[in-house]
C-alpha beads as a LAMMPS data file, in Angstrom:
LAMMPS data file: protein, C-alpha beads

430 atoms
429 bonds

1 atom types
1 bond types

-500.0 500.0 xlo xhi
-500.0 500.0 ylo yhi
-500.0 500.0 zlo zhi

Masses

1 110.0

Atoms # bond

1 1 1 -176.519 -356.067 331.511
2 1 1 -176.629 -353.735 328.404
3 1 1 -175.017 -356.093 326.179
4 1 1 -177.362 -359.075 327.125
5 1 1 -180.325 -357.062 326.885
6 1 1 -179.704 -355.209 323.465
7 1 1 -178.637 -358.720 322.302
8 1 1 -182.478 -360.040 323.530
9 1 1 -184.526 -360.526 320.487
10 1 1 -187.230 -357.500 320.459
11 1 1 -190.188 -359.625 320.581
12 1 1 -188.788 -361.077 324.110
13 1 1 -187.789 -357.296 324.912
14 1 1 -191.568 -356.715 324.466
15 1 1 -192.733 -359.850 325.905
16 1 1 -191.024 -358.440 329.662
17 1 1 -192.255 -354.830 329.185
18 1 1 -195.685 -356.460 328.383
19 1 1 -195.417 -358.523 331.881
20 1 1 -194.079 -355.525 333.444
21 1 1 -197.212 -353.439 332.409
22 1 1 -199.663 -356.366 333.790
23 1 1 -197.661 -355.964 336.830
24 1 1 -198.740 -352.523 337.231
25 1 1 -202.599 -353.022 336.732
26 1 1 -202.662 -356.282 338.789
27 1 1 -201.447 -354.029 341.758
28 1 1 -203.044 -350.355 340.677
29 1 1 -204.896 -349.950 344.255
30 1 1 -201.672 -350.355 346.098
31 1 1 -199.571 -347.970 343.743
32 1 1 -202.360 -345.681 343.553
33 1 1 -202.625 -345.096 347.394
34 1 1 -198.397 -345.187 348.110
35 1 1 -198.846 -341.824 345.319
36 1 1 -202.187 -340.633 347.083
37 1 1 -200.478 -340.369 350.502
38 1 1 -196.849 -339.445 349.163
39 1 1 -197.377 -336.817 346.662
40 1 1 -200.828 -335.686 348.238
41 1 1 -202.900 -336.699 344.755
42 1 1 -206.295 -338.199 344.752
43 1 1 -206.311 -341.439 344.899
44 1 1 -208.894 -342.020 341.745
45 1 1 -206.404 -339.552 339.339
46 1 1 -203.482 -342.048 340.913
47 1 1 -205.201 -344.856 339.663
48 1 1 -205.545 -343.709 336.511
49 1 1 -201.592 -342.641 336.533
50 1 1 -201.481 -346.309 337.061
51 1 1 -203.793 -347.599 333.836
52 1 1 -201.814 -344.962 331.347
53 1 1 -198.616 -346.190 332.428
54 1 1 -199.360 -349.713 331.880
55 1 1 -200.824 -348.398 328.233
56 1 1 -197.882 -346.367 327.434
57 1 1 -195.972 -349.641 328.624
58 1 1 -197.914 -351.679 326.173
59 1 1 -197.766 -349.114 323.190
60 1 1 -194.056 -349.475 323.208
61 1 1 -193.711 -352.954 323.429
62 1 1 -195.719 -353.048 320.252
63 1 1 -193.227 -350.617 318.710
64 1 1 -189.849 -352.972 319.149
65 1 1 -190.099 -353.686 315.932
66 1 1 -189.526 -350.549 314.548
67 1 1 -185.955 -350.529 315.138
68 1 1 -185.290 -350.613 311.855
69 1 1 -182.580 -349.523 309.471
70 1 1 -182.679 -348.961 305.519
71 1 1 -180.742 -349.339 302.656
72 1 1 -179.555 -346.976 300.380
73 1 1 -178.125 -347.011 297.087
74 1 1 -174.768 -345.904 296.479
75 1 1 -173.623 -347.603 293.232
76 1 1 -172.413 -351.149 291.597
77 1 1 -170.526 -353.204 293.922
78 1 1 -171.594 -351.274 296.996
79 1 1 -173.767 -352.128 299.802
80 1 1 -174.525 -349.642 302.283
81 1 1 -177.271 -350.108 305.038
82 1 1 -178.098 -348.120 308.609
83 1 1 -178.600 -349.572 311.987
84 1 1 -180.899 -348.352 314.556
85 1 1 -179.300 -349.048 318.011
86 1 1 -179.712 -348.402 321.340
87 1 1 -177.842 -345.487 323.132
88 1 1 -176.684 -347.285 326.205
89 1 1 -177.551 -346.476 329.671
90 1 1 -180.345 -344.404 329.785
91 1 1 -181.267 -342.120 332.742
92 1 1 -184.984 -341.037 333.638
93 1 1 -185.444 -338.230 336.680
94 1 1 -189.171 -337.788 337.320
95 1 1 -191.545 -334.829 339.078
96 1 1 -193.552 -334.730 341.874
97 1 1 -196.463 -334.140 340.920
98 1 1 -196.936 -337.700 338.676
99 1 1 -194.596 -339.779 340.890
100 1 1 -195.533 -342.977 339.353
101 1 1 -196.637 -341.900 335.902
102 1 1 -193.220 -340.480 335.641
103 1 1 -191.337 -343.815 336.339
104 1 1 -193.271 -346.547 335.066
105 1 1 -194.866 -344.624 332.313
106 1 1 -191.475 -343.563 331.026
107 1 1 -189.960 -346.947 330.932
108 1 1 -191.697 -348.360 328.037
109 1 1 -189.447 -346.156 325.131
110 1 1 -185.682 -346.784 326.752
111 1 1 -186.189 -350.545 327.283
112 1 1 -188.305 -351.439 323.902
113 1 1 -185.032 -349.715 322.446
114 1 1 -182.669 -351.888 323.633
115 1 1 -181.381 -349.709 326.998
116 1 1 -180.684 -350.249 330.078
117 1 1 -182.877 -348.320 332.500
118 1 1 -181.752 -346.177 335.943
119 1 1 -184.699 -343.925 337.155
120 1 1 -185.047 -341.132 339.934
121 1 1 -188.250 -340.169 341.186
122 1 1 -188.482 -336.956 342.842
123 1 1 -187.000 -337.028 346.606
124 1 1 -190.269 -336.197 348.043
125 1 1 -192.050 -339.101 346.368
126 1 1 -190.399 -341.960 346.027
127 1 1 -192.341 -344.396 347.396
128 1 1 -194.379 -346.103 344.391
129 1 1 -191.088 -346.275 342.376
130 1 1 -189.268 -348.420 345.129
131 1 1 -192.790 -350.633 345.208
132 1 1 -192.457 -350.939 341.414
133 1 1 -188.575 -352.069 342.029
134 1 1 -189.465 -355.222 343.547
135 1 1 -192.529 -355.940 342.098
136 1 1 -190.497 -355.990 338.709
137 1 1 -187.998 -357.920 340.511
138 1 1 -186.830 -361.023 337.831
139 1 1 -189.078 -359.152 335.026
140 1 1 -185.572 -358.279 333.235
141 1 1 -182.694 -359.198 333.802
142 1 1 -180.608 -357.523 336.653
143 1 1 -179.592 -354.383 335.927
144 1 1 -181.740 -353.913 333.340
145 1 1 -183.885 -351.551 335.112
146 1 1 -182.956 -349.294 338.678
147 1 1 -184.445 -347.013 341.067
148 1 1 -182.362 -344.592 342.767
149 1 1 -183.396 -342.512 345.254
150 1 1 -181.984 -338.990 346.456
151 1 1 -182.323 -335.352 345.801
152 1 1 -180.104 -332.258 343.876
153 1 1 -176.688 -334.970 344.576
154 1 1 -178.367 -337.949 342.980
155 1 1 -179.513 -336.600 339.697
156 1 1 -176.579 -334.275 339.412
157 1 1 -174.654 -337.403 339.678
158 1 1 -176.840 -339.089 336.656
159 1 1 -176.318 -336.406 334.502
160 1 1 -172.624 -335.764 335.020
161 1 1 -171.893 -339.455 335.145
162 1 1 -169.922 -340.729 331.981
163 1 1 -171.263 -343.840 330.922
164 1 1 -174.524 -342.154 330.828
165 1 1 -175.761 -341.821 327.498
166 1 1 -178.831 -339.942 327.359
167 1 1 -180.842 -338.005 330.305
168 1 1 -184.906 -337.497 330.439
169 1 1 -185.859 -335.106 332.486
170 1 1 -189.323 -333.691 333.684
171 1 1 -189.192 -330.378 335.578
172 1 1 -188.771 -326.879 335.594
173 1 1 -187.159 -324.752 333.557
174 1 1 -184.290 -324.115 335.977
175 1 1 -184.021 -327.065 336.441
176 1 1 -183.564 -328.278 333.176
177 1 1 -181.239 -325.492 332.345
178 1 1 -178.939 -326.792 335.294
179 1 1 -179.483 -330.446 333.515
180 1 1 -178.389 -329.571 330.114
181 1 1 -175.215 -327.452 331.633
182 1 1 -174.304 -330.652 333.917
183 1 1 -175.114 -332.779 330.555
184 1 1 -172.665 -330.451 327.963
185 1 1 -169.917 -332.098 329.454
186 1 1 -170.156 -335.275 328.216
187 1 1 -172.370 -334.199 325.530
188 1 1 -175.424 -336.354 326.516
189 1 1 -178.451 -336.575 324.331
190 1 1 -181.377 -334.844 326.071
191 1 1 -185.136 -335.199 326.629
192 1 1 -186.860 -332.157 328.669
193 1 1 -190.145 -331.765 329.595
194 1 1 -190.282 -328.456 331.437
195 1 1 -192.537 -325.769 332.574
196 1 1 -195.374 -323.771 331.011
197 1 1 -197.572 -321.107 331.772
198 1 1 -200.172 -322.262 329.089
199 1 1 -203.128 -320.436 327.486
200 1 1 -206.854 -321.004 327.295
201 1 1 -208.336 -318.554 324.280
202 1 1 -211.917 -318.543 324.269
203 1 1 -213.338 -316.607 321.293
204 1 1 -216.808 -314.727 320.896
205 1 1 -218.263 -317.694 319.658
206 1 1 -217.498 -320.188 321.727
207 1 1 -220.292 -321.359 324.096
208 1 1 -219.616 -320.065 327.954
209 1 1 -220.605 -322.901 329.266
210 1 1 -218.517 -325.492 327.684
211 1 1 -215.379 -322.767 328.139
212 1 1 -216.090 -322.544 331.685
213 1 1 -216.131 -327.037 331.796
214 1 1 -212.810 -326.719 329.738
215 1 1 -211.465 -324.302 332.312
216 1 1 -211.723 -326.387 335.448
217 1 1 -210.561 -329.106 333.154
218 1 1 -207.798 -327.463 332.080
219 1 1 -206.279 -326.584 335.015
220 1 1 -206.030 -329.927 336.435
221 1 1 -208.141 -329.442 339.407
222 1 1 -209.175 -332.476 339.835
223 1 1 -205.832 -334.100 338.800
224 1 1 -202.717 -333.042 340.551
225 1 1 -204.477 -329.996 342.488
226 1 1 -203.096 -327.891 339.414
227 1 1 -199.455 -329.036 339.686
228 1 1 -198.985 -329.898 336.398
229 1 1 -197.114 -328.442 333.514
230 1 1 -199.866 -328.792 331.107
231 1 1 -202.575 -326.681 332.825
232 1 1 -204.026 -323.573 331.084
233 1 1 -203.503 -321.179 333.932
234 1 1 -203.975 -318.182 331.870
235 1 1 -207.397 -317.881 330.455
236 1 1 -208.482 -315.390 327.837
237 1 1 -211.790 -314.775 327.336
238 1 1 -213.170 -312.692 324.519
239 1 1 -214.562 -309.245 326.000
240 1 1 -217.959 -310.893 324.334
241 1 1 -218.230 -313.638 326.132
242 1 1 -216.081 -312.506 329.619
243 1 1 -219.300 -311.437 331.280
244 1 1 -221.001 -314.742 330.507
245 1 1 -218.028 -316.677 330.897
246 1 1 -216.779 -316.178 334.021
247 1 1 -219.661 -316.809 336.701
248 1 1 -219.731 -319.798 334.859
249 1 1 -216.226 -321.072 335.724
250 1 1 -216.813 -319.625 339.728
251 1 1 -219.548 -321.652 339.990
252 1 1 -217.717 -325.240 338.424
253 1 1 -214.945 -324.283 340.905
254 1 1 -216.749 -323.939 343.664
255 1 1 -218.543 -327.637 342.672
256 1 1 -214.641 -329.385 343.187
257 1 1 -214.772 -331.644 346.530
258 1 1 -211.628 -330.761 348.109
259 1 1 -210.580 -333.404 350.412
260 1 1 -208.426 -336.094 351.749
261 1 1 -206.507 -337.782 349.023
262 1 1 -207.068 -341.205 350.207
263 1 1 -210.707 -340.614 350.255
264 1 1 -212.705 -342.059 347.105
265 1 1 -214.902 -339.191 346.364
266 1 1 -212.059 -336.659 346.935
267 1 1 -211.460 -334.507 343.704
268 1 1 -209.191 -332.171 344.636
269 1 1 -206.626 -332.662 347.117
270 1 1 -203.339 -331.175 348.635
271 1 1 -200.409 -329.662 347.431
272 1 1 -196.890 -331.969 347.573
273 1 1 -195.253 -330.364 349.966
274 1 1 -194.475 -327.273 352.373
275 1 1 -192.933 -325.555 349.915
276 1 1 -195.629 -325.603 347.144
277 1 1 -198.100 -324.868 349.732
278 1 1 -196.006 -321.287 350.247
279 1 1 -195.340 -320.753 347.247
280 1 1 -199.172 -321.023 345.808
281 1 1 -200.383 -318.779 348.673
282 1 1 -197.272 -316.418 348.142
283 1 1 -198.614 -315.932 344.499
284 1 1 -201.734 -315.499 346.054
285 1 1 -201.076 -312.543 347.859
286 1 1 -199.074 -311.276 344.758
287 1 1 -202.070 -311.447 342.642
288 1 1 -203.878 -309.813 345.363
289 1 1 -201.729 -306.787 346.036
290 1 1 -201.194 -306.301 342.476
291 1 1 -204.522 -305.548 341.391
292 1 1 -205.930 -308.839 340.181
293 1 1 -209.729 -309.638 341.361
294 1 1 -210.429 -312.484 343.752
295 1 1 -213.057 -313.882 342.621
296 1 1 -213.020 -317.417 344.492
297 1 1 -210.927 -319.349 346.677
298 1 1 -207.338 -317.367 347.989
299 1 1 -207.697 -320.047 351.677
300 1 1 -207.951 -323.013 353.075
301 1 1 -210.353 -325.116 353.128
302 1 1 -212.992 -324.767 355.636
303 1 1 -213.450 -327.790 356.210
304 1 1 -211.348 -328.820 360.062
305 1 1 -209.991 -331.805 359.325
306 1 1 -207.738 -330.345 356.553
307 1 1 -206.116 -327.558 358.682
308 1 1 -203.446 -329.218 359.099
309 1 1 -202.092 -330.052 355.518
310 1 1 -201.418 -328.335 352.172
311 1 1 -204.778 -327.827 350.983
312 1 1 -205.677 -324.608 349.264
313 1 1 -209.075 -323.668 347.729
314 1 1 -208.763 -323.751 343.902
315 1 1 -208.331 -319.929 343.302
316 1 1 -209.984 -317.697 340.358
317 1 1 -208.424 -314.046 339.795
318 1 1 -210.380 -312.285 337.178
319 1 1 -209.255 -308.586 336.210
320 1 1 -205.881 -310.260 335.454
321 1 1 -203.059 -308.306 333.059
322 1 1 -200.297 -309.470 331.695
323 1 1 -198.043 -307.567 333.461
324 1 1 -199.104 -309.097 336.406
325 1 1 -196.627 -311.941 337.880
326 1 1 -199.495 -314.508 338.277
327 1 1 -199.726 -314.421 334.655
328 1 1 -196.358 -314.455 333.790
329 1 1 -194.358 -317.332 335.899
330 1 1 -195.683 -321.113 336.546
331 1 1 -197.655 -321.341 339.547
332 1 1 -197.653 -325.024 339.759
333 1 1 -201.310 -324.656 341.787
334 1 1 -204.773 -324.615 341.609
335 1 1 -204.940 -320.434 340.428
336 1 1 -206.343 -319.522 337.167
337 1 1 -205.952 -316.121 335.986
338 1 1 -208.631 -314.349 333.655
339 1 1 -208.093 -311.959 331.205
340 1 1 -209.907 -310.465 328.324
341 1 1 -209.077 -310.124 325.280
342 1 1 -210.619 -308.340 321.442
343 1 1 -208.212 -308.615 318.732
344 1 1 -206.730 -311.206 317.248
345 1 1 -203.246 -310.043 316.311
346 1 1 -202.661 -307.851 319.619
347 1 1 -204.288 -311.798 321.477
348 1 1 -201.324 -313.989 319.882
349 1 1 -198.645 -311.176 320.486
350 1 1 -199.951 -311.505 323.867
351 1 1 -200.317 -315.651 324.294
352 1 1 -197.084 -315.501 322.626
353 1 1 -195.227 -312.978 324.791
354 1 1 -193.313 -315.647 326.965
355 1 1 -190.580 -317.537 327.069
356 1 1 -192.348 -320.595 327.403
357 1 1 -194.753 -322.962 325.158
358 1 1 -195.775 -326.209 326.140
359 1 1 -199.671 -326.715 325.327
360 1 1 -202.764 -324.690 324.729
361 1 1 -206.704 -324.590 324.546
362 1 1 -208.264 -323.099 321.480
363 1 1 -212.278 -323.060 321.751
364 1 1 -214.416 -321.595 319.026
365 1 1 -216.657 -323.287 316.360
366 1 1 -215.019 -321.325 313.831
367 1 1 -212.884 -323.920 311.873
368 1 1 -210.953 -321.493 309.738
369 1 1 -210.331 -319.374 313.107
370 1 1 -209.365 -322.567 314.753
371 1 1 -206.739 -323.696 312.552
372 1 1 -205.173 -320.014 311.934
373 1 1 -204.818 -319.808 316.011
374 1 1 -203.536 -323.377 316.368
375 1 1 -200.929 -322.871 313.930
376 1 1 -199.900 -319.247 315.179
377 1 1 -199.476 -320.127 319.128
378 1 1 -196.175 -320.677 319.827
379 1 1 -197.092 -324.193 321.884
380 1 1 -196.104 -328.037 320.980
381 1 1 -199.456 -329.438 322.025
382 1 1 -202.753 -327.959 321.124
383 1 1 -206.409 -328.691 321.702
384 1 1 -209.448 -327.498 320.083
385 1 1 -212.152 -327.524 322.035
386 1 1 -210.727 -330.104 324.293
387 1 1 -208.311 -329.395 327.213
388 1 1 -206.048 -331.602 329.112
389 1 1 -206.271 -334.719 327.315
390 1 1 -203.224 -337.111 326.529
391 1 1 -203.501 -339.641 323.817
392 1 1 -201.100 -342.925 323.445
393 1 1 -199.110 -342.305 320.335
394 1 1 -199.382 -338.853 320.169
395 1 1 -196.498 -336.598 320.326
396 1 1 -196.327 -334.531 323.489
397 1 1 -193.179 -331.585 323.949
398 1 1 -193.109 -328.080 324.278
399 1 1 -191.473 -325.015 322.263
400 1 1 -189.211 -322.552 323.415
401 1 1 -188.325 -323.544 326.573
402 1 1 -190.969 -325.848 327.363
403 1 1 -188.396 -328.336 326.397
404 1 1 -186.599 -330.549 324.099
405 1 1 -188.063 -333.309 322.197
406 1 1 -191.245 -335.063 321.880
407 1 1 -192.637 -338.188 324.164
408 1 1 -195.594 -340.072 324.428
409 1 1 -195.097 -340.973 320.571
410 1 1 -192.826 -343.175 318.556
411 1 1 -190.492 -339.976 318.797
412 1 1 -189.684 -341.221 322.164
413 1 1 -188.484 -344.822 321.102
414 1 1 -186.170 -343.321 318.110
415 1 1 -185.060 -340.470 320.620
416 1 1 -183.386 -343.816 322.488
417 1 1 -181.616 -344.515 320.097
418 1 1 -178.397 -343.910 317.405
419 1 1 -177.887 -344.888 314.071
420 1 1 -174.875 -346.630 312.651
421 1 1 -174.041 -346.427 309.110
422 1 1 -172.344 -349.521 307.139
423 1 1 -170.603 -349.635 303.724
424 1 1 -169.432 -352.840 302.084
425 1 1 -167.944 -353.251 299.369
426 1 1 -168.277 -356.363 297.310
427 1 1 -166.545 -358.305 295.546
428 1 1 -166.636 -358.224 291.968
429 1 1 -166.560 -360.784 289.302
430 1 1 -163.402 -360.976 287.392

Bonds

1 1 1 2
2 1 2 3
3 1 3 4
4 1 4 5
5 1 5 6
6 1 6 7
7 1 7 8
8 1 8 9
9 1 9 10
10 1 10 11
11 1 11 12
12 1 12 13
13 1 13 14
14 1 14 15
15 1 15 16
16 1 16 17
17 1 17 18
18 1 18 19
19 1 19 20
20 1 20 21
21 1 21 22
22 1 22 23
23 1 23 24
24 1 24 25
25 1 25 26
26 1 26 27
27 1 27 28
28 1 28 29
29 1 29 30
30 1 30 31
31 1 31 32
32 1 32 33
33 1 33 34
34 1 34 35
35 1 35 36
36 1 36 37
37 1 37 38
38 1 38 39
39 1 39 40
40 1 40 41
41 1 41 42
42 1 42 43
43 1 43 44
44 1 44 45
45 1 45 46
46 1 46 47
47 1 47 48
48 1 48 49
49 1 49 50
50 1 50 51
51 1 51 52
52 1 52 53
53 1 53 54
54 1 54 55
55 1 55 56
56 1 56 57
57 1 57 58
58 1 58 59
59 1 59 60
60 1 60 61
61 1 61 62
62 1 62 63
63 1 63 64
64 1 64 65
65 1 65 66
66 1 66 67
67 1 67 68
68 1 68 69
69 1 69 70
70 1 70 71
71 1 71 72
72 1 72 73
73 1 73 74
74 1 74 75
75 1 75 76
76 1 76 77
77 1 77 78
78 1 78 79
79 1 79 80
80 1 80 81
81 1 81 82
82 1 82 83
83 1 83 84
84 1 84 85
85 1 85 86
86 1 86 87
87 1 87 88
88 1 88 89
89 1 89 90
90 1 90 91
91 1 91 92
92 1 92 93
93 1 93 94
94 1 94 95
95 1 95 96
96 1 96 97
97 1 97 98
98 1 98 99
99 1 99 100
100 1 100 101
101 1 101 102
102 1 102 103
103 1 103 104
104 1 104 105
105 1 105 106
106 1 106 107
107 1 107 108
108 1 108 109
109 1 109 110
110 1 110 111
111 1 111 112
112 1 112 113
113 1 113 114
114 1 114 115
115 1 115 116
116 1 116 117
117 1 117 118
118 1 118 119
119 1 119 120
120 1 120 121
121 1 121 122
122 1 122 123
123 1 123 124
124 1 124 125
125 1 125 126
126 1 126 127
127 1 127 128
128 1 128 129
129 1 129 130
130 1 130 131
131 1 131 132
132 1 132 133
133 1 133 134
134 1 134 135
135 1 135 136
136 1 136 137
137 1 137 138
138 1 138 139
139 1 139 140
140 1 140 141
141 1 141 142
142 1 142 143
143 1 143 144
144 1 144 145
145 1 145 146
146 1 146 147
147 1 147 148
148 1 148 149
149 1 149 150
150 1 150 151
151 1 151 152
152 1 152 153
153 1 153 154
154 1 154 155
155 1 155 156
156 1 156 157
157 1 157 158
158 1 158 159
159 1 159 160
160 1 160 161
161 1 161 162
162 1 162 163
163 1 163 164
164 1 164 165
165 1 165 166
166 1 166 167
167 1 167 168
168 1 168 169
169 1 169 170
170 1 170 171
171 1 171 172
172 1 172 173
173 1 173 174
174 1 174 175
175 1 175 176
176 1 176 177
177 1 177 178
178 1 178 179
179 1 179 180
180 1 180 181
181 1 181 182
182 1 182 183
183 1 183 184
184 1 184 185
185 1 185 186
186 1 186 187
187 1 187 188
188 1 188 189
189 1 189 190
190 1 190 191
191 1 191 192
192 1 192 193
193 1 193 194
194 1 194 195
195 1 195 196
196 1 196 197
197 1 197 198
198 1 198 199
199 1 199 200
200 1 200 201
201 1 201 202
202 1 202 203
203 1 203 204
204 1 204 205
205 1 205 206
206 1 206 207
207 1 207 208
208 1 208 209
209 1 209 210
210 1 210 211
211 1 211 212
212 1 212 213
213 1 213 214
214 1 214 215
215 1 215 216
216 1 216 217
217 1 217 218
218 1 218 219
219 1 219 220
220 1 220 221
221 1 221 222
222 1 222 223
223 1 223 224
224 1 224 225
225 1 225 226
226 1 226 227
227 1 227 228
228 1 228 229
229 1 229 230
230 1 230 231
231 1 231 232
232 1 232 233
233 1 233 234
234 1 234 235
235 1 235 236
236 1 236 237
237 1 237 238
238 1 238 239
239 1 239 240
240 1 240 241
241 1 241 242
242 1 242 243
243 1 243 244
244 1 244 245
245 1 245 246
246 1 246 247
247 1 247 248
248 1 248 249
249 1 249 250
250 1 250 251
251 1 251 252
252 1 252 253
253 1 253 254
254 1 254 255
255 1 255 256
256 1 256 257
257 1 257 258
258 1 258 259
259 1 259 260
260 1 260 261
261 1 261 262
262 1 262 263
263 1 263 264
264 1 264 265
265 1 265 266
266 1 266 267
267 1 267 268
268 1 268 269
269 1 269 270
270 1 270 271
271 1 271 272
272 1 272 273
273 1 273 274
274 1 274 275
275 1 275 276
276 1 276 277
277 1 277 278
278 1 278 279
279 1 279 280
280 1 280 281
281 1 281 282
282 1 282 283
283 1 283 284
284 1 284 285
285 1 285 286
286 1 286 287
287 1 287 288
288 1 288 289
289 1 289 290
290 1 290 291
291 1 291 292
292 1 292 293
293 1 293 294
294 1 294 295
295 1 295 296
296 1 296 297
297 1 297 298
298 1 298 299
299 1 299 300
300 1 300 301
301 1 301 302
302 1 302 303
303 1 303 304
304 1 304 305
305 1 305 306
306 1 306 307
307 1 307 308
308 1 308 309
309 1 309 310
310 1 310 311
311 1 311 312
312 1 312 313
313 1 313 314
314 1 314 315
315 1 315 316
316 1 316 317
317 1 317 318
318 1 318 319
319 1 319 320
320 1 320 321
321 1 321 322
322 1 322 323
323 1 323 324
324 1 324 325
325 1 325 326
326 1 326 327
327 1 327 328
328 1 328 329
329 1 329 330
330 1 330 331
331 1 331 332
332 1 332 333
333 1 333 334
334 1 334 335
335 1 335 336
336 1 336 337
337 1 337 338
338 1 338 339
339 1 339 340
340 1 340 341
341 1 341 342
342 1 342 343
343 1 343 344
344 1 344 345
345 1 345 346
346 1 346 347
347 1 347 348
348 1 348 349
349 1 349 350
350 1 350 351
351 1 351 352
352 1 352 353
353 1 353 354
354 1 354 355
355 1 355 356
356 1 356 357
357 1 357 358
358 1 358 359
359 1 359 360
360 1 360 361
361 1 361 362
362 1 362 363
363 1 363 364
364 1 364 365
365 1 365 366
366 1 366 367
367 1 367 368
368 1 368 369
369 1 369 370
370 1 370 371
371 1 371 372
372 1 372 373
373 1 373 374
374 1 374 375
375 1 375 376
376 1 376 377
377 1 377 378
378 1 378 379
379 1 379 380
380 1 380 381
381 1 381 382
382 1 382 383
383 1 383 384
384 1 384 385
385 1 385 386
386 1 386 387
387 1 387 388
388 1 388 389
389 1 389 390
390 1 390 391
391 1 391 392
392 1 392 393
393 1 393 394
394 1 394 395
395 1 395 396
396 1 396 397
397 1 397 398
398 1 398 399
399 1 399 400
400 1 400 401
401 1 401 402
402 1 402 403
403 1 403 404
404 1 404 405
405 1 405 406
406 1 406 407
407 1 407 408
408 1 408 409
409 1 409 410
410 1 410 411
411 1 411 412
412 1 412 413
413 1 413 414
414 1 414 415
415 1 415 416
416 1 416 417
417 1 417 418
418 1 418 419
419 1 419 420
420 1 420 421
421 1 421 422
422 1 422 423
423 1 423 424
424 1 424 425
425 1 425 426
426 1 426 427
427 1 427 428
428 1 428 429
429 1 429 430
C-alpha cells in the first residue's frame, strides 16, 4: 500500500483527501452525536469538531504540492538536487476529549505527504473513528488508511513497532514521556501535543468585562467541559482590575446551560469518564482544603436528571496562589483558578514558573505591553485579546514540555516527511 500510494500523483492524493473531507460534512449529524454520547461533548461543539476536520482535510490537500525539493549549486559538471519524501507508515494516537477531531482532523498532513495512515482513538471513544472507517471505505486504496482500537497494549504496540516511522501523539505529559521512551528504540520521529496548565494575564487596562467573556471562553466551557489542553485555567488578574473582574466572570459562569450532551441547547456537558469525574472533584476538594476561595460551582448539577452522570458545575476558585496544586498541575475540567497579580517582572517569573507551555491569553490595549508579554511567556501559541481560537494554517505546539513540534500548519505536512539528497555527476565534453 505505501509504495502505490507515494507513487499516486499528488493532485489524485488530494483529489481522495478532498472526497474524504466531503465525506465528513455530508454525515456531520451522525459523527457529531456517536462523539456527543461517547466522549460526553455537546453535540453543537461535536459538530463543529466535524466542519474543522473536514477544513484541516481540505487545507492539506491544497498543500500536496509543496513537496518539493531544490537545487543547489555545487560546481561545473555537478548536479545536485533534494527530494522531499514521505516517511513511511505513519502512526496517529488521539485524546478523549476531541475523539473525532483527533482522527479525521489529523489525517489530512500524513496522507497529502505520501504516508500510509494507522490511527488510535482513545479506548474510551472510539466510536466516530470506526464510523469514519467505513464511511472512507474505497476512498484510498486499502491500507492506505486504519483504525485500530485498544488501550495502553495497542499504542504501546504502535510506537514500539519497527516499520513504524513516525508517531503523533496527543496527551499528557506522562504519557508522552512513556511515548518517546517506547519510540527511542527505533528512533522514531515524533509529534507531541501534550498538557498545559495555561495562563490568562489580564492587565490594569484591560476592560473587565471583555476579560471576564475571554475567561469562560478560555476555559473551554462550552467546548469539551474544560478538558482540553489549551484552556487558560490559571487566570491573573491585575490587583486593579481583580475586584471588577471577577463578579464579572461568576456571573458568565453561572449563565453556561449545563446539560445533556445530546440536547441542542446544551452548552456544557459531562466529563468523559469515571475517572475524570474523580479526579476534577478530587482537585476540588484540594483547592478547597488548601485555602483557595469557592466562589462558584464545586457540585453537581442540580438539575435530577443529571445525577447520574459526570456532570460537574463549572468551578471558580478565587484567592488562588501559586503554591497551590490547582494552579500548578492540569486539571483537565471545568475549574479556573484566580489570582492577582502587580508587577510585571515578579507576573512572568510567575506565568513562567512551570514546566509546561502550550498557549496563553494576553489582554490589554497596550500594544507595546502586548508584544513585550507575548514574546516573554514561555508558551507556543498566544492570543491577544482573543482566547481559544484555532486558525487553519496556523502553527499550533507547545514549549517545554507542552510538546514537540508544530501542527495545524504546513509544519505538519513537512514534519511527514524526509529529505533525500542526490549528486550527479555529468559528463563532460572531451
Amino acid at each position: 500500500a505505501l509504495l502505490l500510494w507515494r507513487d499516486t500523483p499528488a493532485q489524485q492524493r488530494a483529489k481522495a483527501i478532498r472526497k474524504a473531507a466531503a465525506i465528513l460534512r455530508q454525515h456531520a449529524e451522525e459523527l457529531a452525536y456517536l462523539d456527543a454520547v461517547d466522549g460526553g461533548n455537546p453535540l453543537t461543539a461535536m459538530l463543529y469538531d466535524v466542519e474543522i476536520s473536514a477544513d484541516y482535510m481540505d487545507y492539506f490537500a491544497g498543500l500536496v504540492t509543496e513537496m518539493k525539493g531544490s537545487t543547489i549549486p555545487i560546481g561545473e559538471g555537478t548536479l545536485n538536487y533534494t527530494l522531499r519524501e514521505p516517511l513511511g507508515v505513519v502512526a496517529r494516537i488521539g485524546a478523549f476529549n476531541h475523539p473525532l477531531l483527533f482522527v479525521a482532523g489529523k489525517c489530512g498532513a500524513p496522507l497529502a505527504a505520501g504516508n500510509t495512515l494507522i490511527v488510535k482513538p482513545a479506548d474510551q471513544t472510539p466510536l466516530s473513528a470506526l464510523r469514519i472507517a467505513e464511511l472512507w471505505d474505497g476512498v484510498f486504496p486499502p491500507g492506505v488508511f486504519s483504525v485500530v482500537t485498544g488501550g495502553r497494549d495497542a499504542g504501546a504496540a504502535l510506537v514500539a513497532h519497527p516499520r513504524v516511522a513516525k508517531i503523533g501523539f496527543i496527551g499528557s505529559v506522562n504519557a508522552g514521556r512513556s511515548v518517546m521512551s517506547g519510540a527511542s528504540a527505533t528512533l522514531k520521529a515524533l509529534t507531541l501535543e501534550l498538557g498545559g496548565k495555561n495562563a490568562l494575564i489580564a492587565c490594569a487596562d484591560a476592560a473587565p468585562a471583555e476579560v471576564a467573556d475571554g475567561v469562560v471562553r478560555g476555559m473551554n466551557f462550552r467546548y469539551v467541559t474544560g478538558q482540553s489542553c489549551n484552556s487558560t485555567s490559571r487566570v491573573y488578574l491585575h490587583a486593579a482590575i481583580h475586584d471588577a473582574t471577577l463578579p464579572e466572570i461568576v456571573k458568565r459562569v453561572r449563565e453556561i446551560k449545563v446539560g445533556l450532551p445530546t440536547e441542542r441547547d446544551t452548552e456544557m456537558a459531562c466529563l468523559s469518564s469515571q475517572a475524570q469525574f474523580d479526579k476534577t472533584m478530587s482537585y476540588i476538594k484540594l483547592g478547597i482544603e488548601g485555602g483557595a476561595r469557592l466562589a462558584y460551582g464545586g457540585k453537581r448539577p442540580a438539575d435530577p436528571k443529571l445525577a447520574r452522570g459526570f456532570f460537574v458545575e463549572p468551578t471558580v476558585f478565587a484567592d488562588v496562589t501559586d503554591d497551590m496544586r490547582i494552579a500548578r498541575e492540569e486539571i483537565f475540567g471545568p475549574v479556573v483558578s484566580v489570582l492577582r497579580w502587580t508587577d510585571e517582572s515578579d507576573l512572568l517569573a510567575r506565568v513562567n514558573a512551570l514546566d509546561v507551555g502550550l498557549t496563553c491569553s494576553i489582554w490589554t490595549h497596550d500594544l507595546d505591553r502586548a508584544h513585550r508579554l507575548a514574546s516573554r511567556v514561555e508558551a507556543g501559541y498566544v492570543w491577544i485579546n482573543g482566547a481559544s481560537q484555532h486558525w487553519v494554517g496556523v502553527p499550533f505546539g507547545g514549549y517545554k514540555q507542552s510538546g514537540i513540534g508544530r501542527e495545524e500548519s504546513i509544519e505538519e505536512l513537512l514534519a511527514c516527511t524526509q529529505i533525500k539528497n542526490v549528486n550527479v555527476t555529468l559528463k563532460r565534453n572531451a
